[in-house]
C-alpha positions, 0 to 999 in steps of 0.5 A: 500500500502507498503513504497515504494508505498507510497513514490512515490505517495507522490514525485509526489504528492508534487511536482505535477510531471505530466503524461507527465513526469510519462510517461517517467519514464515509458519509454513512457509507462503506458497512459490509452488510450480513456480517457481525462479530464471532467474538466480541471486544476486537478491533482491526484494521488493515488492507484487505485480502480477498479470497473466493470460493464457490460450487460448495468446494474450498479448494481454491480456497486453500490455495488462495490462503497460502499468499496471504501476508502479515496485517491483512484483513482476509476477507471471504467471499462465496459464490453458489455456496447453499448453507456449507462453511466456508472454513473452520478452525484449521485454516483460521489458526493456520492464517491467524497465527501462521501468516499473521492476519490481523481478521478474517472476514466471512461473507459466509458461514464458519463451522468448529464455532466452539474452537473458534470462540475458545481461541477468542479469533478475531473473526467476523461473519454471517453466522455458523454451521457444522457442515463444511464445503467438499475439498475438490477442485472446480472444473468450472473458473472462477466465477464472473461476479467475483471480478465486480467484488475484486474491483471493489476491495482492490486497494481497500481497507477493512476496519473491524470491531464490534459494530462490524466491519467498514470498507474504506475504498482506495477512492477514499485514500485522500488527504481529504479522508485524513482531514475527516477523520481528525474531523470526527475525533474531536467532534466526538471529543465535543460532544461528550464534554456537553454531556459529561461535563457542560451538563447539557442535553444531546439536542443542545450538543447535537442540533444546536451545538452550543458547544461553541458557546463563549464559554464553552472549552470547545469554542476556540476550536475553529475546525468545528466552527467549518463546514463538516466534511463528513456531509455525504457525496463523493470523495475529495482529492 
């Protein structure tokens, strides 16, 4: 990944910036929908790896999981899969502990959840199953709807936690975003001092912001006096 890419993954990884507020940088966008935490209380980031399978085998699967690198979100997709999983507890410790992935993420079932839970992986998916898929190799390529899910992934990042996982597309790797996300920090920042600390009510923070008060801490702020940057619409250079 380039600098600038780096340096986002960074901010929020130092300052455990969550989906929640990803999503608004993002302008309530960028939610990977169906998935949610196998295991609670982790958070990750870092560029995504995608790794396919279909026709209910794991095949390329397992061949697909031998590239990936350290930090890497993996991320799962399936493609005429019926109701198996995906993978269990072999290949989550093999990509886990052995290749150094920071999550794996699954558009899909995992099966072994007992394995998987007990180890605390920091794993997110659409729910568990017993059955696993057929470990055979497919006749058939892979198919043409993984090519639309590749272009949208390509030079992504994944942010994980317990909201679930957001994507920040390589469109939004600007200095721009960077702004947005120091943008949303000290809005946060703000807006529990009214509550914690100013006594006032989340209408008075919120919708009348009377944050920027005289009196108010906040006040000198002028990065919170500008238009917020967080309104949605396209990204910015």
């Amino acid at each position: 990944m380039d600098a600038l890419s780096n340096a986002i993954i960074e901010k929020i990884r130092r300052n455990r910036i969550s989906t929640s507020e990803v999503t608004d940088c993002l302008g309530k966008t960028g939610v990977l929908k169906g998935v949610g935490a196998l295991n609670p209380r982790h958070f990750r980031v870092g560029p995504i790896r995608l790794i396919t399978a279909w026709n209910c085998s794991n095949w390329e699967l397992h061949e697909q999981a031998s590239a990936v690198e350290p930090g890497e979100v993996v991320i799962f997709h399936a493609f005429d899969y019926e109701d198996y999983a995906m993978f269990g507890a072999l290949v989550a410790k093999f990509l886990l502990l052995y290749r150094e992935a920071a999550a794996l993420v699954v558009c899909g079932l995992v099966r072994d959840a007992h394995t998987l839970r007990m180890e605390n992986y920091p794993i997110w998916c659409e729910g568990v199953t017993p059955v696993g898929a057929f470990n055979r190799k497919n006749t058939e390529p892979e198919p043409a709807d993984a090519q639309a899910v590749r272009r949208r992934y390509e030079g992504a990042i994944a942010v994980c936690d317990d909201s679930g996982v957001a994507i920040i597309g390589k469109e939004w790797m600007t200095a721009d975003f960077l702004e947005r996300l120091d943008f949303i920090e000290l809005q946060e920042d703000a807006w529990f001092h009214c509550i914690d600390t100013a006594g006032m009510t989340t209408y008075e923070t919120v919708c009348e912001k009377k944050y920027f008060d005289e009196e108010s801490v906040f006040s000198r702020f002028d990065r919170l006096r500008d238009a917020s940057p967080l309104a949605p619409g396209e990204p910015k250079e």
